[in-house]
N, C-alpha and C positions, 0 to 999 in steps of 0.2 A: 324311614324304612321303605325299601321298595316292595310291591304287592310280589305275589309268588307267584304268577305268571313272569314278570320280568325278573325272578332271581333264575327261575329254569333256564331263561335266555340266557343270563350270567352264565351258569354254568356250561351250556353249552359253548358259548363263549371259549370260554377254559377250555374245553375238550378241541377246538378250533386254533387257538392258540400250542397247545401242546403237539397236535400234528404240524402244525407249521415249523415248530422246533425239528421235530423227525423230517420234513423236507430239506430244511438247513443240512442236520445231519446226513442225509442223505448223497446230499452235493460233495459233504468231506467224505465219505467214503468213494464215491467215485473217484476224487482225487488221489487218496491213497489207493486206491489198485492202481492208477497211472504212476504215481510220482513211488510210492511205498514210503515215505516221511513218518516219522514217531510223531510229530508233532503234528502231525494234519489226524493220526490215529487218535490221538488225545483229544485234539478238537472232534471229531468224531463222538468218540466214545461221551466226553463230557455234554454234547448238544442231545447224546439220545436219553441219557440220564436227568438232566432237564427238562425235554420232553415228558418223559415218564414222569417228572413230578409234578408238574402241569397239569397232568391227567388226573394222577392220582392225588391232588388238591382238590379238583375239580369234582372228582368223586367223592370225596369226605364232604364237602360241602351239599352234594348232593345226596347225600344219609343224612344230612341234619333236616334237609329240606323235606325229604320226600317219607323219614321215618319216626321226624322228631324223638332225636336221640336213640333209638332201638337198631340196636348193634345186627345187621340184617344185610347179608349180599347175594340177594335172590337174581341180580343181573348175570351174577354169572355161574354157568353151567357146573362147574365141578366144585363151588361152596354150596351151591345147595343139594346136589347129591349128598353130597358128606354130611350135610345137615339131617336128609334125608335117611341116611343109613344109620343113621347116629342113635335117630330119634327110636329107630327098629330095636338097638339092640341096648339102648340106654339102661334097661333094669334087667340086661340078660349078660351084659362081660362088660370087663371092664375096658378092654377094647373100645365100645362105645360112648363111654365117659371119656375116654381122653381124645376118641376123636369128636367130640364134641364141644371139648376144651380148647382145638387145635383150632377150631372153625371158629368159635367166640371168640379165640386169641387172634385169630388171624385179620377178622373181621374189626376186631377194637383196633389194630395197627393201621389200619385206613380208616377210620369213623376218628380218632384220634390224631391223626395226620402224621403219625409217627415212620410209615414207611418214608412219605414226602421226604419228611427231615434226614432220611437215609440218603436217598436218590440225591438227595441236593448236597449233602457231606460228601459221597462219594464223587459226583460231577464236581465240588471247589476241587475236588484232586487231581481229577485229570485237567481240566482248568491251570492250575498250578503247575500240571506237571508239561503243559505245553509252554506257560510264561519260560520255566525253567530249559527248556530244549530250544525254545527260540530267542530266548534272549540272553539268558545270564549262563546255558551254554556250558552247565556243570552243575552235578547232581544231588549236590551234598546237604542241599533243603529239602529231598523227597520225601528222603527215610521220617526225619521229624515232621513234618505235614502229616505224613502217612500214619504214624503213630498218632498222631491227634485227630485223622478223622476215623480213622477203626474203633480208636476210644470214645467217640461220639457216636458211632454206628452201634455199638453195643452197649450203649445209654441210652440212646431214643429203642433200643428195643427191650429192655428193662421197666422206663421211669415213664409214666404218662404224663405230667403235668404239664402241658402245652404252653402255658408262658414260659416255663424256661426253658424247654425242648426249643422252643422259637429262639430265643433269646441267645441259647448256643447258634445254633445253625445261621445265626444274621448273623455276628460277629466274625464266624469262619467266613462265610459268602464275602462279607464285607472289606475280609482283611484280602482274600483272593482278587477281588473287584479292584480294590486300591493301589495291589501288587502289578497285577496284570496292567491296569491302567497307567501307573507310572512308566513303567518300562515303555510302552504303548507311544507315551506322550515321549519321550527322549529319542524312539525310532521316526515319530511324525517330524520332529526339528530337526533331524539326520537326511531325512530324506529328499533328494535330490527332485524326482522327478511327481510334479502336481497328484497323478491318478494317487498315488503310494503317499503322500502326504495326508490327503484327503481320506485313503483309507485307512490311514491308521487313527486318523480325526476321527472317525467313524466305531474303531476300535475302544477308541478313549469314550468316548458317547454312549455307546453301550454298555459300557461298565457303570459309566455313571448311571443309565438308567436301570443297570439292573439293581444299583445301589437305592434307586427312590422306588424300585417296588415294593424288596423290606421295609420302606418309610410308609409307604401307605398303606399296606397291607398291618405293620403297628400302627398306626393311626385308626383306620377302618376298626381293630380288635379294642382299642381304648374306649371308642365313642360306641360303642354297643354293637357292634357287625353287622353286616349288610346294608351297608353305608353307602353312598354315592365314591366312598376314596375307595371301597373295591370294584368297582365298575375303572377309575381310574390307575390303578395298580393294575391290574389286567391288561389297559390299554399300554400302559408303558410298558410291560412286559413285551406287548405285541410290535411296536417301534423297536424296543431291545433286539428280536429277533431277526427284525430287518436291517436292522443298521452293521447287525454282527456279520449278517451274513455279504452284505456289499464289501463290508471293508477288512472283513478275510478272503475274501474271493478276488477283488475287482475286477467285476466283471470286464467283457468287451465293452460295453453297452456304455459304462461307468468310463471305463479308460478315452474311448471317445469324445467325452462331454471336456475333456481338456487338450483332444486331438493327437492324444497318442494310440498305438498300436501294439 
């Protein structure tokens, strides 16, 4: 186990990793105001929903750390108001009971990871739904995707039990990751010119590592958590988001390194 000085680093960590995701995304929206592409919006949309689950991992991990187990989100301004006004009229309307119920519910949705499992169903969708616009080019796997992550969306806000909450949301991640990444690997053998080989090699790499952070991130929860495999899952996380973003971009910089322009 590591001491609790260095899991706060983890976590901060986490919160460093999840803005670097929002930089990624940040780069596809500039794109799409130039180009206006569905599929650069999807990459978009999907890199900030990642982000935000980055964060908001990051945050559940830090209520186990900082409140051992005590369902409590005093960091931010308008749960503890509501907490605060709650507590005012608690035995005066009923008003106050249910906004009290609204705060302990809201608060068990990130102390449980259950928003995460949201953010990361809905990001496989835009995920998905960029494989599908840029390579297979026809739309007729959205609807059933899409039906399967709204029914996971309103699962994980239902059901707490976190092995299986986890347990859905890898399988989705996974079957996205394997999808994306095939098509991926058939455009890198297509591809004529080195930078655009390389970046779809890049494409395929990142999916596989987003695929061995659900491994380690299961690994780290098997072996008792706060393991050394999530200091490692974090890090591949952090590769994931580099490698995504060179080999959907290619940059100049990148295109250079094979002397094209």
């Amino acid at each position: 186990m590591f001491s609790l000085d260095f899991l706060y680093s983890l976590i901060w960590y986490g919160y460093l990793i999840g803005f670097l995701f929002f930089a990624v995304s940040a780069y596809f929206l500039l794109r799409f105001r130039a180009k206006r592409g569905a599929a650069i919006f999807f990459l978009f949309a999907g890199y900030v929903l990642y982000g935000l689950a980055v964060i908001t991992t990051a945050y559940g991990y830090y209520q186990h750390v900082e409140y051992f187990g005590l369902l409590v989100l005093d960091l931010s301004p308008i749960f503890y108001v509501a907490s605060q006004v709650s507590r005012l009229f608690y035995f005066e309307e009923l008003t106050g009971i249910l906004l009290q119920y609204l705060v302990s519910y809201t608060a068990r949705l990130f102390f449980k990871w259950n928003i995460t499992f949201m953010l990361v169903a809905v990001a496989d969708l835009f995920l998905f739904a960029f494989t599908e616009e840029s390579f297979i080019q026809k739309r007729k796997y959205l609807i059933p995707f899409g039906v399967v992550t709204a029914s996971l969306v309103v699962f994980f806000f239902l059901f707490w039990d976190p092995l299986i909450n986890w347990a859905a949301v890898m399988f989705l991640s996974l079957a996205t990751y394997v999808i994306l990444g095939y098509f991926s690997f058939k455009a890198m053998r297509l591809a004529k010119k080195r930078s655009y080989k390389y970046g779809f090699a890049m494409i395929v790499s990142s999916n596989i590592f987003l695929s061995l952070f659900f491994v380690f991130m299961t690994v780290d929860r098997l072996t008792g958590r706060w393991t050394p495999f999530l200091f490692v899952a974090w890090t591949i996380l952090f590769l994931a988001s580099i490698l995504a973003f060179v080999g959907y971009t290619t940059p100049p910089w990148f295109k250079k390194l094979f002397k094209e322009t």
